[in-house]
C-alpha positions as protocol buffer text, in pm:
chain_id: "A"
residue {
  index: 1
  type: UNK
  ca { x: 9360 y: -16447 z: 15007 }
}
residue {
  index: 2
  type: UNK
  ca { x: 9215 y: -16346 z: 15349 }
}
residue {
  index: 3
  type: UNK
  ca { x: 9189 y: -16606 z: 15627 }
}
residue {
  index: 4
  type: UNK
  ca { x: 8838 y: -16707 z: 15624 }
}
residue {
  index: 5
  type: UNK
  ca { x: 8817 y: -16779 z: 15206 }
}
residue {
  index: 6
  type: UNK
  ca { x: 9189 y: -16940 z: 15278 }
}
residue {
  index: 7
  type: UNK
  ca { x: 8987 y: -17155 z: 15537 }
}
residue {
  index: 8
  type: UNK
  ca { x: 8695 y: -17239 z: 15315 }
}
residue {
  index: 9
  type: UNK
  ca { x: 8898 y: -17329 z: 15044 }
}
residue {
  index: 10
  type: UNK
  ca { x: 9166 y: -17543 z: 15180 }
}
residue {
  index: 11
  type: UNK
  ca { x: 8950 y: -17776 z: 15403 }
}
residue {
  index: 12
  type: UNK
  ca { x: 8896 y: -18041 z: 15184 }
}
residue {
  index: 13
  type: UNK
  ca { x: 9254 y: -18102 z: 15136 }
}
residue {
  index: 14
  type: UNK
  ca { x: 9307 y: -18053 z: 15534 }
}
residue {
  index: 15
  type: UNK
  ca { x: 9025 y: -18319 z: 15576 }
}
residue {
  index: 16
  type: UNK
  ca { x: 9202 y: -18548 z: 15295 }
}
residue {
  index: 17
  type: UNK
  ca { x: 9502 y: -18546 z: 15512 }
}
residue {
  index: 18
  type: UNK
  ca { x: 9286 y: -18605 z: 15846 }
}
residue {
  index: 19
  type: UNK
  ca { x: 9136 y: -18923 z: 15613 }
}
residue {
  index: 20
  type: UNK
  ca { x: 9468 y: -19076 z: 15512 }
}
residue {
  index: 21
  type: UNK
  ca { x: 9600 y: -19055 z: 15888 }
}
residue {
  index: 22
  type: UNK
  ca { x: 9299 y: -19236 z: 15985 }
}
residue {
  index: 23
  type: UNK
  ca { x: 9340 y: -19489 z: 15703 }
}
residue {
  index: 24
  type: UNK
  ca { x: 9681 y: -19500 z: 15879 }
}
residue {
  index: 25
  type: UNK
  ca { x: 9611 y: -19585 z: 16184 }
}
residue {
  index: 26
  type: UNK
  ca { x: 9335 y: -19853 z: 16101 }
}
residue {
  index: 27
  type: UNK
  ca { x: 9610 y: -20025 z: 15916 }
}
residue {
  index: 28
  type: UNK
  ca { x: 9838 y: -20008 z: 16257 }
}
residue {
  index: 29
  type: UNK
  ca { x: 9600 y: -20147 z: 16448 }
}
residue {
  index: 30
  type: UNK
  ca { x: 9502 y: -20432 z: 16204 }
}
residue {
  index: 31
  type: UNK
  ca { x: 9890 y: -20525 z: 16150 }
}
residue {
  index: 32
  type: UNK
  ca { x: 9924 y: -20488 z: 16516 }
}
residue {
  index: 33
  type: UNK
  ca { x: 9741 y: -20802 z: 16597 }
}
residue {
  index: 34
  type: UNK
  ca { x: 9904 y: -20972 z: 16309 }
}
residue {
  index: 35
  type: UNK
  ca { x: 10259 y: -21084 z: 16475 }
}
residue {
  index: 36
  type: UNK
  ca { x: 10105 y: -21229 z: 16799 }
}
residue {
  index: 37
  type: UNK
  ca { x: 9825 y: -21371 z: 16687 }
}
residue {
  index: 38
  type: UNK
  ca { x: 9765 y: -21779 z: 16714 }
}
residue {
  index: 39
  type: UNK
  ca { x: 9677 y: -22049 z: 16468 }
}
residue {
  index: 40
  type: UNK
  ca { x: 9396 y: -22009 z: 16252 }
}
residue {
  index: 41
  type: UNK
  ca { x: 9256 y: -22345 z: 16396 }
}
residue {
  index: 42
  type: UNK
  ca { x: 9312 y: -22274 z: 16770 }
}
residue {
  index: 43
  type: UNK
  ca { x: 9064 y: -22158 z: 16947 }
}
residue {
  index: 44
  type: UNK
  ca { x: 9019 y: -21804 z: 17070 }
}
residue {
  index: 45
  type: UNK
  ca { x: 8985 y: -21855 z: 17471 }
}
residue {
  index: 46
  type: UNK
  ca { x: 8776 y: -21552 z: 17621 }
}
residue {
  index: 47
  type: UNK
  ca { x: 8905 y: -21360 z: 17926 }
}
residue {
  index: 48
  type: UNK
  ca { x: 9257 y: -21485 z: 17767 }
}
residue {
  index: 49
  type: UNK
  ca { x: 9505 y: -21232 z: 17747 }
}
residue {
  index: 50
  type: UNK
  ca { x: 9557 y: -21277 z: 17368 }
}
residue {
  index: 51
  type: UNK
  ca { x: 9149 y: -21249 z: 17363 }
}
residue {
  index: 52
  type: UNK
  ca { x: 9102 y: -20918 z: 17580 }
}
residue {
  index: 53
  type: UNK
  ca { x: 9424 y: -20796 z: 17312 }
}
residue {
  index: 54
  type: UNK
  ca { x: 9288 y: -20907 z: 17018 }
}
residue {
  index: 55
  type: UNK
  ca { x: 8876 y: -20758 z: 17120 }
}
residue {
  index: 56
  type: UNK
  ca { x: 9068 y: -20387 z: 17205 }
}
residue {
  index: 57
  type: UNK
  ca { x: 9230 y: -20372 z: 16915 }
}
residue {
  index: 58
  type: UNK
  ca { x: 8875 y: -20481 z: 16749 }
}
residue {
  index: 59
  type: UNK
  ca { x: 8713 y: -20186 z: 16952 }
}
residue {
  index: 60
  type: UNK
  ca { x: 8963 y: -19923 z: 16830 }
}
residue {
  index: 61
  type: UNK
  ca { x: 8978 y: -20045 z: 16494 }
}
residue {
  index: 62
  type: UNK
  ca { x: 8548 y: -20011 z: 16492 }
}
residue {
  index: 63
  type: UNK
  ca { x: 8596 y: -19670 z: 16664 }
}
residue {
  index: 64
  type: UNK
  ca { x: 8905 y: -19565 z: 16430 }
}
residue {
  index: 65
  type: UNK
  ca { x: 8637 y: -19674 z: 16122 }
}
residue {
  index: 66
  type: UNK
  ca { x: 8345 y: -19475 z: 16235 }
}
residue {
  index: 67
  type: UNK
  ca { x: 8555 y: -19163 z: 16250 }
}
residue {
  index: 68
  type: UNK
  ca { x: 8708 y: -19278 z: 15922 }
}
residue {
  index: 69
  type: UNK
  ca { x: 8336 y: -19257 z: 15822 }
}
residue {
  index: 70
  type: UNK
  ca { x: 8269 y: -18907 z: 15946 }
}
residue {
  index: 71
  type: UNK
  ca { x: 8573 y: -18724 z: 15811 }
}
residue {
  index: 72
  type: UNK
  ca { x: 8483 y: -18895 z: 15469 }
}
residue {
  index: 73
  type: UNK
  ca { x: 8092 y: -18748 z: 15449 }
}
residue {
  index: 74
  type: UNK
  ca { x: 8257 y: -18403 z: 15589 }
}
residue {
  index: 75
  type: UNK
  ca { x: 8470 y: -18392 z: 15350 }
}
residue {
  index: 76
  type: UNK
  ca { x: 8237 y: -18456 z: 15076 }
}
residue {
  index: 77
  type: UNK
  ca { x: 8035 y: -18157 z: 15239 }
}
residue {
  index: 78
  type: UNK
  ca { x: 8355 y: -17943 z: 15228 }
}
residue {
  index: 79
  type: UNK
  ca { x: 8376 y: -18028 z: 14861 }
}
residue {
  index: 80
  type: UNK
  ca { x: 7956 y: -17986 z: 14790 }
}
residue {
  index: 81
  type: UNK
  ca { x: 7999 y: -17629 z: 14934 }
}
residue {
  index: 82
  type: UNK
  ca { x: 8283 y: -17517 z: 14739 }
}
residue {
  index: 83
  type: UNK
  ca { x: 8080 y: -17635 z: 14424 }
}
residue {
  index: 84
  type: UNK
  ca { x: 7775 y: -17477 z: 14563 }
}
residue {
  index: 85
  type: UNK
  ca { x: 8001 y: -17130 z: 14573 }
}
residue {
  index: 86
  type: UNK
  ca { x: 8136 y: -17179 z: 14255 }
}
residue {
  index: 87
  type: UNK
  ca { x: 7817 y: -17245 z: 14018 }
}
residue {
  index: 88
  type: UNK
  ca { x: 7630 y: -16992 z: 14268 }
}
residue {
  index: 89
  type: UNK
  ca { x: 7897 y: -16704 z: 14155 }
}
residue {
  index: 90
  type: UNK
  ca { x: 7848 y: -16843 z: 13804 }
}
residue {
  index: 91
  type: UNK
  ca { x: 7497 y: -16838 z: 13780 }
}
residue {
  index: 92
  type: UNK
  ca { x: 7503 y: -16487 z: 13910 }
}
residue {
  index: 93
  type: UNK
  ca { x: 7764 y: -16357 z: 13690 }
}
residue {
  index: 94
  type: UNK
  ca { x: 7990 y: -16260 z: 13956 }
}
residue {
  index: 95
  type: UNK
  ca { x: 8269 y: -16518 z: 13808 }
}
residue {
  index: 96
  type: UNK
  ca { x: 8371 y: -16627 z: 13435 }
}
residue {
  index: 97
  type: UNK
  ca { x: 8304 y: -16962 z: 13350 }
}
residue {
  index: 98
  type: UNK
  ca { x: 8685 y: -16980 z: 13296 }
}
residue {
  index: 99
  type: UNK
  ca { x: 8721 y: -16837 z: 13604 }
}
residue {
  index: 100
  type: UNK
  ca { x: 8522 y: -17097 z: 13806 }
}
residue {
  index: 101
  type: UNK
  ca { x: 8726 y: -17400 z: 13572 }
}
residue {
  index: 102
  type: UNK
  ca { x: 9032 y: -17240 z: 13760 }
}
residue {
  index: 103
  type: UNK
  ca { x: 8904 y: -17245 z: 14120 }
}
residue {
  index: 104
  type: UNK
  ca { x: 8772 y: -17636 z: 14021 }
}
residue {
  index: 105
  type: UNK
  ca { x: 9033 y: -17766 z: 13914 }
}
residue {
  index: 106
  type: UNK
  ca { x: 9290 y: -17601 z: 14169 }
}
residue {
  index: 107
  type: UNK
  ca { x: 9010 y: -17644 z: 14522 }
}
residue {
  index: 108
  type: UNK
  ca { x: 8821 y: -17947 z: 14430 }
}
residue {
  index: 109
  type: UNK
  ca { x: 9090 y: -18214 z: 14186 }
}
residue {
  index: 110
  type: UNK
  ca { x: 9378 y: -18030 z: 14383 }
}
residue {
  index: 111
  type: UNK
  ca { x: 9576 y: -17954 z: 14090 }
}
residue {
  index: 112
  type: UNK
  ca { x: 9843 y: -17722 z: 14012 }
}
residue {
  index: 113
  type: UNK
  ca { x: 9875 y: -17386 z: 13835 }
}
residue {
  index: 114
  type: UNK
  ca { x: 10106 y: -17539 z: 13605 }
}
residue {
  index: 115
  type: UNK
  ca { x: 9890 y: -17841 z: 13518 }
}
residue {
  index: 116
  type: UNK
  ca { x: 9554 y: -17625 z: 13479 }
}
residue {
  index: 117
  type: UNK
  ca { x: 9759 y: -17368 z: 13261 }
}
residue {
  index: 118
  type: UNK
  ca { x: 9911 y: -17674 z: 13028 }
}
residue {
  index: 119
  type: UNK
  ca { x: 9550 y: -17868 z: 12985 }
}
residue {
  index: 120
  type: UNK
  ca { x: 9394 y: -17559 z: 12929 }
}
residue {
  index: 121
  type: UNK
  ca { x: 9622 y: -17426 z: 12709 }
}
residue {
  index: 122
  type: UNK
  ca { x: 9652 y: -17096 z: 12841 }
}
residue {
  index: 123
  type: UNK
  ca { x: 9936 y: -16914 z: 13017 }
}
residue {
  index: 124
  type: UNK
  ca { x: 10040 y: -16941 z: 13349 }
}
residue {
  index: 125
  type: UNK
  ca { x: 10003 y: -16579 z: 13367 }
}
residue {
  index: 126
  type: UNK
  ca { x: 9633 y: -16567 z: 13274 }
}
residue {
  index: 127
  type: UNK
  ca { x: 9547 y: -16877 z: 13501 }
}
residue {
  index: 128
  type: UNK
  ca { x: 9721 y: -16700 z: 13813 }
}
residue {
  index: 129
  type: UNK
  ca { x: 9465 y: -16370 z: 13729 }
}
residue {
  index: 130
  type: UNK
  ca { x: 9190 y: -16590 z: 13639 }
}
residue {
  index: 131
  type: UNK
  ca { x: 9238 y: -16768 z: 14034 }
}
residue {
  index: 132
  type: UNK
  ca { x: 9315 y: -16434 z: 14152 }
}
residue {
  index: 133
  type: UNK
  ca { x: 8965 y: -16249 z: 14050 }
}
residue {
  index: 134
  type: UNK
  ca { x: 8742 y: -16556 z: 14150 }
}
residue {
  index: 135
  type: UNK
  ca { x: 8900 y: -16547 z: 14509 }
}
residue {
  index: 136
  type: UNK
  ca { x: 8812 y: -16209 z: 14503 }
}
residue {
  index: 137
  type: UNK
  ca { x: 8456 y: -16284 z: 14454 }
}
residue {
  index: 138
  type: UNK
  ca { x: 8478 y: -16573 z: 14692 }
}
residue {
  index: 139
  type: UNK
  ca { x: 8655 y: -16330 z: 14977 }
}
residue {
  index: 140
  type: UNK
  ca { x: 8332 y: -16077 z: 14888 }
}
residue {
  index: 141
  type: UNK
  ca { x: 8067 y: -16329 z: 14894 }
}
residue {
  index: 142
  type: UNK
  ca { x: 8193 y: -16498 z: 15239 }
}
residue {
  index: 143
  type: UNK
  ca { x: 8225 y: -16204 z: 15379 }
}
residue {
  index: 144
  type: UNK
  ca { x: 7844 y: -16159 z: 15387 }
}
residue {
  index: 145
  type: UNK
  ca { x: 7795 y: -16463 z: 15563 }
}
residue {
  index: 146
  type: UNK
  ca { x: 7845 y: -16481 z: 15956 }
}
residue {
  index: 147
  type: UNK
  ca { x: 8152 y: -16722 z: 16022 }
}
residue {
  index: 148
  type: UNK
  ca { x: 7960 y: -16999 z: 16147 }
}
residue {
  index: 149
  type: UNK
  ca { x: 7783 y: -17076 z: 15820 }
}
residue {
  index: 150
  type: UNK
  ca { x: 8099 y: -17049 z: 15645 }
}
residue {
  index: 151
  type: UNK
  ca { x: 8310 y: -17324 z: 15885 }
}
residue {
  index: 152
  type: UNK
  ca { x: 7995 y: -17538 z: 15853 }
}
């Protein structure tokens, strides 16, 4: 698989892991007010220490969210293209309908040749040349497409 389809391919699971960082860190800054923080029923003095702490840790945490938000809907795009591809190469015969299955089931549920081959019910074997010749039609089909479209 050549760099650029490799690229295409793999960024929804690169963006999934960019997601569950963020997810990550949200949940570090929301325990990180936790162990400090005062009684439910006291009030929250402003321009307080414990008040500036506890509204940047609110800032980040918005910040942190919104990003949360963006890597979510770009991921979503990552996944609309690669399904775009797919029935695109179907539709114009370039792929097998079996063929496309593969490449959905191992780019888009992230599953693994072994899992595909055993709910399929095919061999390991055929699912490896089935993935094989629809990358090959993905690497041809990209590579008519300046790199720009393809990374956005």
């Amino acid at each position: 698989m050549n760099e650029l389809t490799r690229e295409f391919m793999e960024r929804p699971a690169r963006l999934r892991r960019e997601i569950q960082d963020q997810k990550e860190k949200i949940l570090e800054i929301k325990l990180s007010a936790l162990p400090r923080m005062r009684a439910y029923d006291a009030p929250l003095v402003q321009g307080s220490y414990q008040g500036d702490r506890i509204e940047r840790l609110v800032q980040a945490k918005i910040k942190d969210e919104d990003k949360l938000d963006e890597l979510l809907e770009e991921r979503r795009e990552a996944l609309d293209q690669i399904r775009e591809l797919l029935d695109d190469l179907q539709d114009a015969g370039e792929i097998t309908p079996e063929e496309r299955d593969v490449l959905a089931l191992r780019y888009i549920k992230r599953r693994s040749f072994s899992w595909i081959a055993e709910k399929t019910g095919r061999g390991l074997s055929t699912i490896f040349r089935r993935h094989r010749s629809g990358i090959e039609a993905i690497e041809a089909r990209l590579d008519e497409y300046p790199r720009e479209n393809v990374e956005n």
